[in-house]
mmJSON file of the N, C-alpha and C atoms, coordinates in Angstrom:
{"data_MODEL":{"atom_site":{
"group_PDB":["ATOM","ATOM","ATOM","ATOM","ATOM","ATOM","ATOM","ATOM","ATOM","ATOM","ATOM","ATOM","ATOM","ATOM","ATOM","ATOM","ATOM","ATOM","ATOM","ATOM","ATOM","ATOM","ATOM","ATOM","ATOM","ATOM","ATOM","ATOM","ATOM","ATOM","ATOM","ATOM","ATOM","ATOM","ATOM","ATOM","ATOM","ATOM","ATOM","ATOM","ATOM","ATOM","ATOM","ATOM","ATOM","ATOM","ATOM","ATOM","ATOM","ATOM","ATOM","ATOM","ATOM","ATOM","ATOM","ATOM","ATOM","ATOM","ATOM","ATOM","ATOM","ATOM","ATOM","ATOM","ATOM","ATOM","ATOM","ATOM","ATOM","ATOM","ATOM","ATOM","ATOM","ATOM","ATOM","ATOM","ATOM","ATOM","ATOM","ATOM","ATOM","ATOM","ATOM","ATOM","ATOM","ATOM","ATOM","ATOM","ATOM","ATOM","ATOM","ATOM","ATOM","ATOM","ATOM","ATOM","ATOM","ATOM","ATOM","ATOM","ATOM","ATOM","ATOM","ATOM","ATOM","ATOM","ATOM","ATOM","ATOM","ATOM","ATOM","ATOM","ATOM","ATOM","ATOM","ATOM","ATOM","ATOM","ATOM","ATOM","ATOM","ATOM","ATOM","ATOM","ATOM","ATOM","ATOM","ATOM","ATOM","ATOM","ATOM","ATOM","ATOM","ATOM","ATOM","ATOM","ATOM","ATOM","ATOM","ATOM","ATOM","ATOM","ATOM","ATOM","ATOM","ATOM","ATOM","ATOM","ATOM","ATOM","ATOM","ATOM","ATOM","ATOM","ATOM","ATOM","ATOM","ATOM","ATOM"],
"id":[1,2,3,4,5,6,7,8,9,10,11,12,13,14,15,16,17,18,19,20,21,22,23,24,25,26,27,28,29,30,31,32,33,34,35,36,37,38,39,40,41,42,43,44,45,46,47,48,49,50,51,52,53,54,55,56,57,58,59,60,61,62,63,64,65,66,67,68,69,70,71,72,73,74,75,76,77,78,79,80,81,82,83,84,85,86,87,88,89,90,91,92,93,94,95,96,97,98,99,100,101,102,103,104,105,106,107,108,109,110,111,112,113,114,115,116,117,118,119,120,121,122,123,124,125,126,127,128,129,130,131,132,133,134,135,136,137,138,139,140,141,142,143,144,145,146,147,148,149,150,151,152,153,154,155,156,157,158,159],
"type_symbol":["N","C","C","N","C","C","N","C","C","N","C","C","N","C","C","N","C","C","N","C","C","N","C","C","N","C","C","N","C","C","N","C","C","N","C","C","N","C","C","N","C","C","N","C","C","N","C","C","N","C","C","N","C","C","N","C","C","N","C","C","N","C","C","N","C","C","N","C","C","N","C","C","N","C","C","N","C","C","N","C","C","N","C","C","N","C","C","N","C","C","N","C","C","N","C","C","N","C","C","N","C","C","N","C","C","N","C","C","N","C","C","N","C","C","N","C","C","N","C","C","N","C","C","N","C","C","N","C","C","N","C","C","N","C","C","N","C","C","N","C","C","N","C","C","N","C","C","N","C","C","N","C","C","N","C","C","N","C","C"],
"label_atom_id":["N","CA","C","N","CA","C","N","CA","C","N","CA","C","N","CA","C","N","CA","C","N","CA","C","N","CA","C","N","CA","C","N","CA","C","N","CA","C","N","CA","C","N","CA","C","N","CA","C","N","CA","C","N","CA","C","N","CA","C","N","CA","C","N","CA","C","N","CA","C","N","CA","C","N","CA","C","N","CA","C","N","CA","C","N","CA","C","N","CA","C","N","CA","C","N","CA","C","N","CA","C","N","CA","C","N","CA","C","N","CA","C","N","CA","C","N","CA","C","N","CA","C","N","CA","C","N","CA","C","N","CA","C","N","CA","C","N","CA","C","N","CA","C","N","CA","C","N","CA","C","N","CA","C","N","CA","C","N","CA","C","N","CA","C","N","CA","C","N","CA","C","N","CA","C","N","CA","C","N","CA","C","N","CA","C"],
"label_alt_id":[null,null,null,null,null,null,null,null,null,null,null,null,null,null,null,null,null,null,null,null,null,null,null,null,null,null,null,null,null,null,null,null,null,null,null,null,null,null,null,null,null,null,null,null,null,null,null,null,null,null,null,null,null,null,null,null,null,null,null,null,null,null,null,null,null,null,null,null,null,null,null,null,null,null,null,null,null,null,null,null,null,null,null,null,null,null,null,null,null,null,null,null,null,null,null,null,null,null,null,null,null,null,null,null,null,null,null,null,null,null,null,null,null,null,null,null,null,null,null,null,null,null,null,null,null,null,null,null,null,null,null,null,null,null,null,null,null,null,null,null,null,null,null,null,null,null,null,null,null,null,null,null,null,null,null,null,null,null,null],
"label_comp_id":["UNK","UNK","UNK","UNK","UNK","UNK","UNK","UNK","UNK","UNK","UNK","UNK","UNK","UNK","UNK","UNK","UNK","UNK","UNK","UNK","UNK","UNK","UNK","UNK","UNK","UNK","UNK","UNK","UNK","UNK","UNK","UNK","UNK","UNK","UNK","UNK","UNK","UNK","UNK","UNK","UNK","UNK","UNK","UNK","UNK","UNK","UNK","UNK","UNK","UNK","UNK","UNK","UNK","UNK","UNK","UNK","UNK","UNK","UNK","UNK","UNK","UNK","UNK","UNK","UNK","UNK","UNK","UNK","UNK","UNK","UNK","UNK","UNK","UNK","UNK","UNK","UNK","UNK","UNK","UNK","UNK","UNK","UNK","UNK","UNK","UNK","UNK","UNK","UNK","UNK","UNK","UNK","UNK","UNK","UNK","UNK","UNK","UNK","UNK","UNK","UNK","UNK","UNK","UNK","UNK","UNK","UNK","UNK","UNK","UNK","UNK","UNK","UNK","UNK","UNK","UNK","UNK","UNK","UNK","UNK","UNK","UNK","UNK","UNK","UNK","UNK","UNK","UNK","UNK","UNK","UNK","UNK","UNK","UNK","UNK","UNK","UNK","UNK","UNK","UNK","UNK","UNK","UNK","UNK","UNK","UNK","UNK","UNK","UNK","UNK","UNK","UNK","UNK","UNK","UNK","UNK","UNK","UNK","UNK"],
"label_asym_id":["A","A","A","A","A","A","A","A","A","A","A","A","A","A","A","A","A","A","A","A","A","A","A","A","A","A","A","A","A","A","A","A","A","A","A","A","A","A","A","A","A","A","A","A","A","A","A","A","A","A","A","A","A","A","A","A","A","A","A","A","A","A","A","A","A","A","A","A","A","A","A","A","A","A","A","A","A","A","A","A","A","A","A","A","A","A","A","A","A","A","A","A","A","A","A","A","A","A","A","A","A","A","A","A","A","A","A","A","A","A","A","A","A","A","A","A","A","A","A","A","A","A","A","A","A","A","A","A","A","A","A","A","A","A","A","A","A","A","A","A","A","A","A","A","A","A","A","A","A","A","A","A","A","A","A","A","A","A","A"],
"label_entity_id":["1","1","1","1","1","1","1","1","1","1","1","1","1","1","1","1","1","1","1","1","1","1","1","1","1","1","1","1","1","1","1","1","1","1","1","1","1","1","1","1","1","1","1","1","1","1","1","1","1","1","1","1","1","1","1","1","1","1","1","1","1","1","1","1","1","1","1","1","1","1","1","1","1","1","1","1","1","1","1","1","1","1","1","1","1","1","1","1","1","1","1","1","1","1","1","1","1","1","1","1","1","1","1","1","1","1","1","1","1","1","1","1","1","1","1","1","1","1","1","1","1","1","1","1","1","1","1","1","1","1","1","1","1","1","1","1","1","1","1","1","1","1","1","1","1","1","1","1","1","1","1","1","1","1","1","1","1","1","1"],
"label_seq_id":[1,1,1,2,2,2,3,3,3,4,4,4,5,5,5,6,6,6,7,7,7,8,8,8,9,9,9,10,10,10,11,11,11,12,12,12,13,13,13,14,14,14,15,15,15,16,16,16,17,17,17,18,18,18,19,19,19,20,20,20,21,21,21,22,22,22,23,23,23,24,24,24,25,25,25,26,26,26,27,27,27,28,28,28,29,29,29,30,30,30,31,31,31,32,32,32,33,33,33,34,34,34,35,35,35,36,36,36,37,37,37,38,38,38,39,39,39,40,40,40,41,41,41,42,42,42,43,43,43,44,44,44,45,45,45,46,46,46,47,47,47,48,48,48,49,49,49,50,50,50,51,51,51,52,52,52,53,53,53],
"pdbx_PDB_ins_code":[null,null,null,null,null,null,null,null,null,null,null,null,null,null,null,null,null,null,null,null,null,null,null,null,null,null,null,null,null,null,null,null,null,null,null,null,null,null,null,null,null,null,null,null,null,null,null,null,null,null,null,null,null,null,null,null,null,null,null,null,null,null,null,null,null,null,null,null,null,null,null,null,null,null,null,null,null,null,null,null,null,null,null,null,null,null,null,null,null,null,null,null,null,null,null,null,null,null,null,null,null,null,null,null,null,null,null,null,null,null,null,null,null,null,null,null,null,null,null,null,null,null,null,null,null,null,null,null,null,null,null,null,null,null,null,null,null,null,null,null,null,null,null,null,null,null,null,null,null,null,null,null,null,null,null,null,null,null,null],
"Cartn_x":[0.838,0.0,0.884,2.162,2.892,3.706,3.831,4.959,3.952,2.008,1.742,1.7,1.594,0.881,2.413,3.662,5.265,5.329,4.983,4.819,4.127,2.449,1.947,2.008,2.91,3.326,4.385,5.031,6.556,5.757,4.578,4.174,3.466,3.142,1.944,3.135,4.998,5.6,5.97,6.709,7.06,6.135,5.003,3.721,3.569,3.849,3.831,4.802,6.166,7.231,7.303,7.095,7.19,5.707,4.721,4.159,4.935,5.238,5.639,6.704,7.951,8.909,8.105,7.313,6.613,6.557,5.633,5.11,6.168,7.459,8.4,8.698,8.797,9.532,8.591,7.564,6.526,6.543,6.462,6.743,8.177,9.118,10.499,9.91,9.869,9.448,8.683,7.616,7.004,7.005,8.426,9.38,9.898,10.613,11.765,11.189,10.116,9.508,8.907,8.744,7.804,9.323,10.037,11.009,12.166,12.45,13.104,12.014,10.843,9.769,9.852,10.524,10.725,11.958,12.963,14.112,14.278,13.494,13.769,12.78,11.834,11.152,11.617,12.697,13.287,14.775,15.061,16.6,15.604,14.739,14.343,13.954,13.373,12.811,14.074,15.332,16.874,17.132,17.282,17.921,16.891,15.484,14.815,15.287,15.66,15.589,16.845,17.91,19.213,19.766,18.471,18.787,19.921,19.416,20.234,21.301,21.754,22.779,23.917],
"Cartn_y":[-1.193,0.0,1.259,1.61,2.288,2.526,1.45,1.323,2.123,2.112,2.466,3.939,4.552,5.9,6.129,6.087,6.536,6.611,5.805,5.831,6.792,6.699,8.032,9.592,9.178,10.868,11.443,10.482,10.927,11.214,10.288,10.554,11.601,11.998,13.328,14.694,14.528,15.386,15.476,14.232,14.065,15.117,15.115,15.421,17.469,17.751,18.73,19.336,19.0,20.064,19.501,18.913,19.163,20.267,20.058,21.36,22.31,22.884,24.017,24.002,23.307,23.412,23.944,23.197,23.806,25.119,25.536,26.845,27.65,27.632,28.551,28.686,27.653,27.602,28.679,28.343,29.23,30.38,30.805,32.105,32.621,32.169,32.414,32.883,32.158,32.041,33.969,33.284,35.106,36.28,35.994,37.515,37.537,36.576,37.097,37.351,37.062,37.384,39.008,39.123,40.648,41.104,41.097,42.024,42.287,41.322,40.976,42.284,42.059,43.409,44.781,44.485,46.319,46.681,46.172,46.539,46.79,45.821,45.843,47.441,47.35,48.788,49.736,50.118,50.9,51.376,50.348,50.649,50.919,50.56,51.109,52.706,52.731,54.42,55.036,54.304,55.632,55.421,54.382,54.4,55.501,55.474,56.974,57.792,58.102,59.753,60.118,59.448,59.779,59.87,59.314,59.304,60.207,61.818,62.815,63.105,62.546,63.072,62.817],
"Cartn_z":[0.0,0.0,0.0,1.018,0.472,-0.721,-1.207,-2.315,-3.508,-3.515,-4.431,-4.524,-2.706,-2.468,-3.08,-2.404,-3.002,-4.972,-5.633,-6.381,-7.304,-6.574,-7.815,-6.985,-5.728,-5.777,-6.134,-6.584,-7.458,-8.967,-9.122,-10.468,-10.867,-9.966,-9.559,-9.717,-8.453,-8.424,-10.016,-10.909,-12.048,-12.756,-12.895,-14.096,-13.586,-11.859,-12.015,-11.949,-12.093,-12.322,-13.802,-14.425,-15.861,-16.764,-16.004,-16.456,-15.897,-14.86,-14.345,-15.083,-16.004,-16.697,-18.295,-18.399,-19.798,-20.023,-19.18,-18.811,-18.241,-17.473,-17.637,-19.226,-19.774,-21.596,-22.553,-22.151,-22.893,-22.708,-21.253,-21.159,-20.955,-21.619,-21.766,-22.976,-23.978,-25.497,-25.693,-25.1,-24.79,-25.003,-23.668,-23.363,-24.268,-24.928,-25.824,-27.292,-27.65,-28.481,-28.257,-27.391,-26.97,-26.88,-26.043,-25.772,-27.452,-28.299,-29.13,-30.327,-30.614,-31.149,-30.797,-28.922,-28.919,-29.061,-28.756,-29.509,-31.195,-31.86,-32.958,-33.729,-33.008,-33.659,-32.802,-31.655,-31.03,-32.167,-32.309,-33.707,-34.91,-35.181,-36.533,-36.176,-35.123,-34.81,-34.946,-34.496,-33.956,-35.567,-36.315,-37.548,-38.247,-38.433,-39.539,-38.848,-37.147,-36.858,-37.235,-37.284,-37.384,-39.109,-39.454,-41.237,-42.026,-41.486,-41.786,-41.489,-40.238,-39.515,-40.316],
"occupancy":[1.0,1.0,1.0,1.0,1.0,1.0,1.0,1.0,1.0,1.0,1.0,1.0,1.0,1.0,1.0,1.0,1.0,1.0,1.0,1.0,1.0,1.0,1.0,1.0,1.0,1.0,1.0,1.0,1.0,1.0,1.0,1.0,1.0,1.0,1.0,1.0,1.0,1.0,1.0,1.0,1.0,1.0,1.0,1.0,1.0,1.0,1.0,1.0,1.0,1.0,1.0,1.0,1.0,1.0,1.0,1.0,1.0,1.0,1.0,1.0,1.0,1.0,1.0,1.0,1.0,1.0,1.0,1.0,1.0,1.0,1.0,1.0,1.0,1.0,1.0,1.0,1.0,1.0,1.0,1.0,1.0,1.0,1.0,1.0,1.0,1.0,1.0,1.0,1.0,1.0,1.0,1.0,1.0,1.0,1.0,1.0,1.0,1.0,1.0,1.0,1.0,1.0,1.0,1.0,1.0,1.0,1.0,1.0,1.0,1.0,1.0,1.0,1.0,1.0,1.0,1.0,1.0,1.0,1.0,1.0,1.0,1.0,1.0,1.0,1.0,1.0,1.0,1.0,1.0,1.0,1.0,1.0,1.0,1.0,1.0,1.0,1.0,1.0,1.0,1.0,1.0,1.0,1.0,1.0,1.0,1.0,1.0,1.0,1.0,1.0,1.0,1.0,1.0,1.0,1.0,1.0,1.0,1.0,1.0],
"B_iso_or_equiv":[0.0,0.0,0.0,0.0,0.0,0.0,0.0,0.0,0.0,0.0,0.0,0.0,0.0,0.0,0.0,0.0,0.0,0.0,0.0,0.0,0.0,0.0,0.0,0.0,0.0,0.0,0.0,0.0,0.0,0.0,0.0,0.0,0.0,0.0,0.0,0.0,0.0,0.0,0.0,0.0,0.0,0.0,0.0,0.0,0.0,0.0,0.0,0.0,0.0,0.0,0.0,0.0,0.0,0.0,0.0,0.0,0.0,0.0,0.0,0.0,0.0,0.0,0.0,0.0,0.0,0.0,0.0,0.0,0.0,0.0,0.0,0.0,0.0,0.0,0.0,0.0,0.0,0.0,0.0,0.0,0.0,0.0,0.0,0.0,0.0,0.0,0.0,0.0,0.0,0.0,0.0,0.0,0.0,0.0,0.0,0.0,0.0,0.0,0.0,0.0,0.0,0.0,0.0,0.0,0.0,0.0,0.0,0.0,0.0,0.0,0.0,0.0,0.0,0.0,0.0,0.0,0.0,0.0,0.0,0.0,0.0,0.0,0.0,0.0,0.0,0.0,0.0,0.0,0.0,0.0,0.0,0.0,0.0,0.0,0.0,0.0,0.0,0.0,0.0,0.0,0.0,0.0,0.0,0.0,0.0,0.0,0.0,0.0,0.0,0.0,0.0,0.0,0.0,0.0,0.0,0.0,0.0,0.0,0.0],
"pdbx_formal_charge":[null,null,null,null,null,null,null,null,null,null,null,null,null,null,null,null,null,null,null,null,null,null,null,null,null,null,null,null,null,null,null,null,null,null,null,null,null,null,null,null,null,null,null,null,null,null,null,null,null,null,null,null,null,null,null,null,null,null,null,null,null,null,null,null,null,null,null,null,null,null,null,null,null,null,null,null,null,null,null,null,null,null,null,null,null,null,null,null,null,null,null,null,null,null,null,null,null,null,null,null,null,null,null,null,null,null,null,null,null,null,null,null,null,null,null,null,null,null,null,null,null,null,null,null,null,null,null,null,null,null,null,null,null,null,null,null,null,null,null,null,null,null,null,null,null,null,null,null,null,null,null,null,null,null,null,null,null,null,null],
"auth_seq_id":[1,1,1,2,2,2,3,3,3,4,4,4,5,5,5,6,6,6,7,7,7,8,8,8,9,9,9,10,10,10,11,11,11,12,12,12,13,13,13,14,14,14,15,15,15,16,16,16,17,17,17,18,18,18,19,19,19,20,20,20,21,21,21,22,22,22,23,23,23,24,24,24,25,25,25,26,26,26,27,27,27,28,28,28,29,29,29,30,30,30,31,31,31,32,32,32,33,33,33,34,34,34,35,35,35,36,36,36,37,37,37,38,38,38,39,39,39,40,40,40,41,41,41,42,42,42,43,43,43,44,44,44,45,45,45,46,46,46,47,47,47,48,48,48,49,49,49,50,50,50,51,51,51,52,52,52,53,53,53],
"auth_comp_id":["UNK","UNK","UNK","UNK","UNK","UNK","UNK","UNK","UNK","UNK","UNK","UNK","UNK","UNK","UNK","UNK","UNK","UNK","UNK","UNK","UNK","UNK","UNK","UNK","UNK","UNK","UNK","UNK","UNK","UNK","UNK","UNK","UNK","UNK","UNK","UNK","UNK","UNK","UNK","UNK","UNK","UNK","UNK","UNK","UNK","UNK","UNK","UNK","UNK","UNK","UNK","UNK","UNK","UNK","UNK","UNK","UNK","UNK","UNK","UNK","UNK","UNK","UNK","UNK","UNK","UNK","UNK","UNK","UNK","UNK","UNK","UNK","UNK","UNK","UNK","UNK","UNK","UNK","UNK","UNK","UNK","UNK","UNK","UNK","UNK","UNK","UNK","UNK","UNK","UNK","UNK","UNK","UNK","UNK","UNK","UNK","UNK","UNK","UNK","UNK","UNK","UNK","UNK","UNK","UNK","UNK","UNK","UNK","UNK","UNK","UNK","UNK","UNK","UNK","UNK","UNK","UNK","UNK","UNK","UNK","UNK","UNK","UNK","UNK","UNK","UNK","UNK","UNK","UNK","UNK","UNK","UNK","UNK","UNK","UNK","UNK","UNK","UNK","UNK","UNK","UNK","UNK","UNK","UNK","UNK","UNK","UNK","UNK","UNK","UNK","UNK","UNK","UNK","UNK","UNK","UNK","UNK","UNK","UNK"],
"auth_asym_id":["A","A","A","A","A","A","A","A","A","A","A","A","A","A","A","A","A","A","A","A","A","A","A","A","A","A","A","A","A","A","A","A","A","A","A","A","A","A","A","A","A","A","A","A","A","A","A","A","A","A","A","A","A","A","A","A","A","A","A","A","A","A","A","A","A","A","A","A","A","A","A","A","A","A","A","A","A","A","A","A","A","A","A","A","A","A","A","A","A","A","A","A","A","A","A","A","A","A","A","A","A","A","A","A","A","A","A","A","A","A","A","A","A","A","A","A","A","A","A","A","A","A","A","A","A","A","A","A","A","A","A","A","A","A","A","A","A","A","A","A","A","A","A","A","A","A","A","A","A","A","A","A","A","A","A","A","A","A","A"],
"auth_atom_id":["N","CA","C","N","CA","C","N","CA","C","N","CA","C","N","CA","C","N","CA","C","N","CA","C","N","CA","C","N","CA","C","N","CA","C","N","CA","C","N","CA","C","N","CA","C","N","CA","C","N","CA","C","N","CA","C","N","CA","C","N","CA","C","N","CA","C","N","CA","C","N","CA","C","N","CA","C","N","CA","C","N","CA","C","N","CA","C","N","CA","C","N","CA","C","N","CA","C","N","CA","C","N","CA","C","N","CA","C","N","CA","C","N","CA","C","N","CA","C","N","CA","C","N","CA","C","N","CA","C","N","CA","C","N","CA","C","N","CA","C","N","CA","C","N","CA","C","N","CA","C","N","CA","C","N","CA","C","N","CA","C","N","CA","C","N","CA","C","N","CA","C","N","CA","C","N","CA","C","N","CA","C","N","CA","C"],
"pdbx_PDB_model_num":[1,1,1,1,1,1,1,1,1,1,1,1,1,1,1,1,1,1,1,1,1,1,1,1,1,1,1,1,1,1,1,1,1,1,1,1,1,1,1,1,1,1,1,1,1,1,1,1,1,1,1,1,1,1,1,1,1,1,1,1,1,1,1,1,1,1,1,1,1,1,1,1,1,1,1,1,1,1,1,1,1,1,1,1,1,1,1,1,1,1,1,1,1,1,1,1,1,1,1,1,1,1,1,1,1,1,1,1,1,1,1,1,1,1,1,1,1,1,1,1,1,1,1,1,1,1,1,1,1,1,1,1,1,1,1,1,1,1,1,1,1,1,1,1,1,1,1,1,1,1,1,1,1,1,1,1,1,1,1]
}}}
């Protein structure tokens, strides 16, 4: 009876730190997607203003 409760709570810990690993990945993915968009239209804004210089 222990050997089964030991069992599906490693399987239970297994199942929820691999969602909680998912879901950090995803929202890694996210940020760097959102953050990677404002840099990139931040250098395009400095590259037109500086056009003239």
């Amino acid at each position: 009876m222990l050997k089964n409760k030991l069992k599906r709570a490693v399987r239970d810990l297994l199942l929820l730190s691999g969602g909680l690993a998912l879901l950090l990945l995803l929202l890694n993915v996210v940020i760097n997607l959102y953050v990677g968009h404002l840099f990139k239209k931040q250098i395009d804004d400095f590259e037109r203003n500086s056009a003239g210089v």
